[in-house]
C-alpha positions as CSV (number, residue, x, y, z in Angstrom):
1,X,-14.6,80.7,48.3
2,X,-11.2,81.9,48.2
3,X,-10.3,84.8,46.2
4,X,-7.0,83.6,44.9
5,X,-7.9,80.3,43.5
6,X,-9.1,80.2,39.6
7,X,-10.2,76.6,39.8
8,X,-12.8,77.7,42.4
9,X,-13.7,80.7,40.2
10,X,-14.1,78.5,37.5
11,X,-15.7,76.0,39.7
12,X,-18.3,78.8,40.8
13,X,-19.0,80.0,37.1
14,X,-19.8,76.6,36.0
15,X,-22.5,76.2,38.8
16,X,-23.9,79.2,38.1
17,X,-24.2,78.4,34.6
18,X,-26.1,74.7,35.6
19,X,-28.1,76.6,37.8
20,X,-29.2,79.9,35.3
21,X,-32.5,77.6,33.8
22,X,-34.1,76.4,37.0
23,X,-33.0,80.1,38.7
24,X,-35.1,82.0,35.8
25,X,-37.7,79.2,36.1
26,X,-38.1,79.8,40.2
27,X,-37.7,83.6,39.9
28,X,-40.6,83.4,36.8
29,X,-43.1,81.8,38.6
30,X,-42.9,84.6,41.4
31,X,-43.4,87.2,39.0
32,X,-45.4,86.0,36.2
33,X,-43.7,88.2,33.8
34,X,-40.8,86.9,31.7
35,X,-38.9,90.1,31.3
36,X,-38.9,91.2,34.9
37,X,-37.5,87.6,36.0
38,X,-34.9,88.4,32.9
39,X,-34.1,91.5,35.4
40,X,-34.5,90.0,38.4
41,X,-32.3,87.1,37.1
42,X,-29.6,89.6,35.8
43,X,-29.9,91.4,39.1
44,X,-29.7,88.3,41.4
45,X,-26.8,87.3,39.6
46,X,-24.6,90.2,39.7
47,X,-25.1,90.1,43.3
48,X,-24.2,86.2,42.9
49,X,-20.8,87.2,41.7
50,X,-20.2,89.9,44.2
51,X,-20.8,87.9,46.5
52,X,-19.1,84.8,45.6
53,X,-16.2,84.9,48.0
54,X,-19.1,84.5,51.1
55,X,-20.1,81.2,48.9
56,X,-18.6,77.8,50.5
57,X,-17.6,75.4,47.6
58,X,-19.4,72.0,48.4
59,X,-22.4,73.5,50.4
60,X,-25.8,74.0,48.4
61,X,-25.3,76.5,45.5
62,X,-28.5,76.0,45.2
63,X,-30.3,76.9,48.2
64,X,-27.9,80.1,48.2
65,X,-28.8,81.5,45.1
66,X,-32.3,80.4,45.3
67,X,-32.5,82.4,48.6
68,X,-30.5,85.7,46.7
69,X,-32.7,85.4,44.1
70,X,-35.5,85.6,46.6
71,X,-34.3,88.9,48.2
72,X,-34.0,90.2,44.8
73,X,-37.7,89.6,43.7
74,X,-38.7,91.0,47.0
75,X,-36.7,94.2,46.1
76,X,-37.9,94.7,42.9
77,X,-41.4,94.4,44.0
78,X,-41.1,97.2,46.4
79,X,-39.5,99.3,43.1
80,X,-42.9,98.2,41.2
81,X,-45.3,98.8,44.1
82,X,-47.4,101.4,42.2
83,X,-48.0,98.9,39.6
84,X,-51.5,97.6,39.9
85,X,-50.6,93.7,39.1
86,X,-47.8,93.4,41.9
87,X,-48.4,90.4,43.6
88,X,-48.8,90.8,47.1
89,X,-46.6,89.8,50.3
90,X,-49.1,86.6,51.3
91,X,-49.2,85.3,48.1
92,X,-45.7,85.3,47.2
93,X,-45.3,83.5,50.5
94,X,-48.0,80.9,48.9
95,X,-46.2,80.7,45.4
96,X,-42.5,80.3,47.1
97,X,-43.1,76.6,48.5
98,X,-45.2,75.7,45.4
99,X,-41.9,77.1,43.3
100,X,-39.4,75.2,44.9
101,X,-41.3,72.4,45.2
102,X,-41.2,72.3,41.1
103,X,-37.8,72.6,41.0
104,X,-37.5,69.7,42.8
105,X,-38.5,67.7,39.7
106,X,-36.6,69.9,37.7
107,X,-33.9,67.4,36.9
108,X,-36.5,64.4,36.6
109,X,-38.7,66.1,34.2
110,X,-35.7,67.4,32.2
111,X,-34.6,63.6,32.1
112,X,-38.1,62.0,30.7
113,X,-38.3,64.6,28.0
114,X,-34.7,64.4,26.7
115,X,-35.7,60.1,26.4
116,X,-38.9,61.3,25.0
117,X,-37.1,63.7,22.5
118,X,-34.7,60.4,21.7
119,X,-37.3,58.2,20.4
120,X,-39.1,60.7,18.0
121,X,-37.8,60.1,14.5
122,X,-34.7,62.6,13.8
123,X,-37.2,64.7,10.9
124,X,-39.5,65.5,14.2
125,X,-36.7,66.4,16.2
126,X,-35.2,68.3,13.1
127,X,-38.9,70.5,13.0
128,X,-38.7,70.8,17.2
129,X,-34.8,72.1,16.9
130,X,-35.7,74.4,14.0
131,X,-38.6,76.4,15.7
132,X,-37.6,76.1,19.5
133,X,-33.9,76.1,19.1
134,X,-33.3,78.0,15.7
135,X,-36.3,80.4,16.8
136,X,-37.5,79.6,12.9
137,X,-40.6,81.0,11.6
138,X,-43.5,78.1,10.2
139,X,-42.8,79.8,6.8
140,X,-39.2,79.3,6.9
141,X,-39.6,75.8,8.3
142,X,-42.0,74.8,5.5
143,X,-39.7,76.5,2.7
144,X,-36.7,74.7,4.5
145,X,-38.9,71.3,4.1
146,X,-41.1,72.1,1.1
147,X,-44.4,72.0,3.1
148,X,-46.9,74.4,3.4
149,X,-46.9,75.8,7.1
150,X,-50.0,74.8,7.9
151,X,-48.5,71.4,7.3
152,X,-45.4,72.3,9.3
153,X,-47.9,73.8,12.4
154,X,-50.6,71.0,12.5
155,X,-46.8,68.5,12.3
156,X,-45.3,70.4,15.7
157,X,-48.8,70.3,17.4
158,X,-48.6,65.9,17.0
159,X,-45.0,66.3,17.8
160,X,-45.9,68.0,21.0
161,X,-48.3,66.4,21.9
162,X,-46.7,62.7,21.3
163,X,-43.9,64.3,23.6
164,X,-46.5,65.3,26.4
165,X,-48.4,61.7,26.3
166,X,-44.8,60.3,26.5
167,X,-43.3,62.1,29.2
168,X,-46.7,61.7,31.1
169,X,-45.9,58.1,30.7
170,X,-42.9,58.5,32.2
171,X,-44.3,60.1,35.2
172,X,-46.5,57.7,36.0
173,X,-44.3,54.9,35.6
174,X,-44.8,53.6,32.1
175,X,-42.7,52.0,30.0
176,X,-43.3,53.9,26.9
């Protein structure tokens, strides 16, 4: 990428930021612990930005950072090596394939829930945005609703689980 250029700056920023959910999703599922892939994400993306002059615009973004972020879970692993619940070498060769191979679907899976997520009514998306998005309590929802929140949990668990049956739908080539 060449230095002097702030459209391929902006250009490399703006895949960095598509790539930041399935990046923390890839390095998660290596380490099983969300705030060590916050870390390792963190980590893998500094070196991201140093590195972003060795980065060719229109080759895979993703397989490159994907591969950094790799190198960066294999060094904080040796850093946490006198923790007991460190996966080891083999199985992170195991998990690797299987994590990719999610990603894979990312975009696909992302797709059937957002048409999911369009055909629930806009008071069950308004509950869903309030506690996933807003990071609302079920007290505050129910106050903001006037519902108990019992009424407000047992409403997100049908919610969720309309959203599961439909994108399952979905995935197995249903109309619905």
């Amino acid at each position: 990428m060449a230095q002097d250029s702030s459209d391929n700056s902006e250009t490399f920023v703006q895949l960095m930021t598509e790539h930041q959910g399935r990046l923390y999703a890839y390095v998660l599922s290596l380490l099983a612990d969300p705030d060590h892939a916050n870390d390792v994400l963190q980590e893998a993306n500094l070196v991201l930005w140093r590195n972003a002059a060795e980065f060719q615009l229109g080759s895979n973004f993703r397989a490159w950072a994907f591969r950094i972020a790799h190198f960066q879970v294999m060094a904080h692993r040796q850093r946490q090596l006198r923790d007991r619940l460190v996966f080891d070498d083999e199985l992170l060769a195991v998990l690797d394939p299987a994590a990719r191979a999610v990603d894979e679907t990312y975009v696909e899976r992302q797709e059937r829930l957002t048409a999911c997520l369009e055909k629930l009514p806009e008071a069950q998306r308004g509950l869903l945005r309030q506690r996933y998005a807003d990071g609302l309590s079920l007290q505050a929802i129910a106050d903001s609703v006037r519902r108990t929140a019992n009424a407000v949990a047992q409403t997100l668990f049908r919610v969720r689980r309309t959203l599961i049956d439909c994108v399952s739908r979905l995935a197995e080539g249903g109309a619905n």
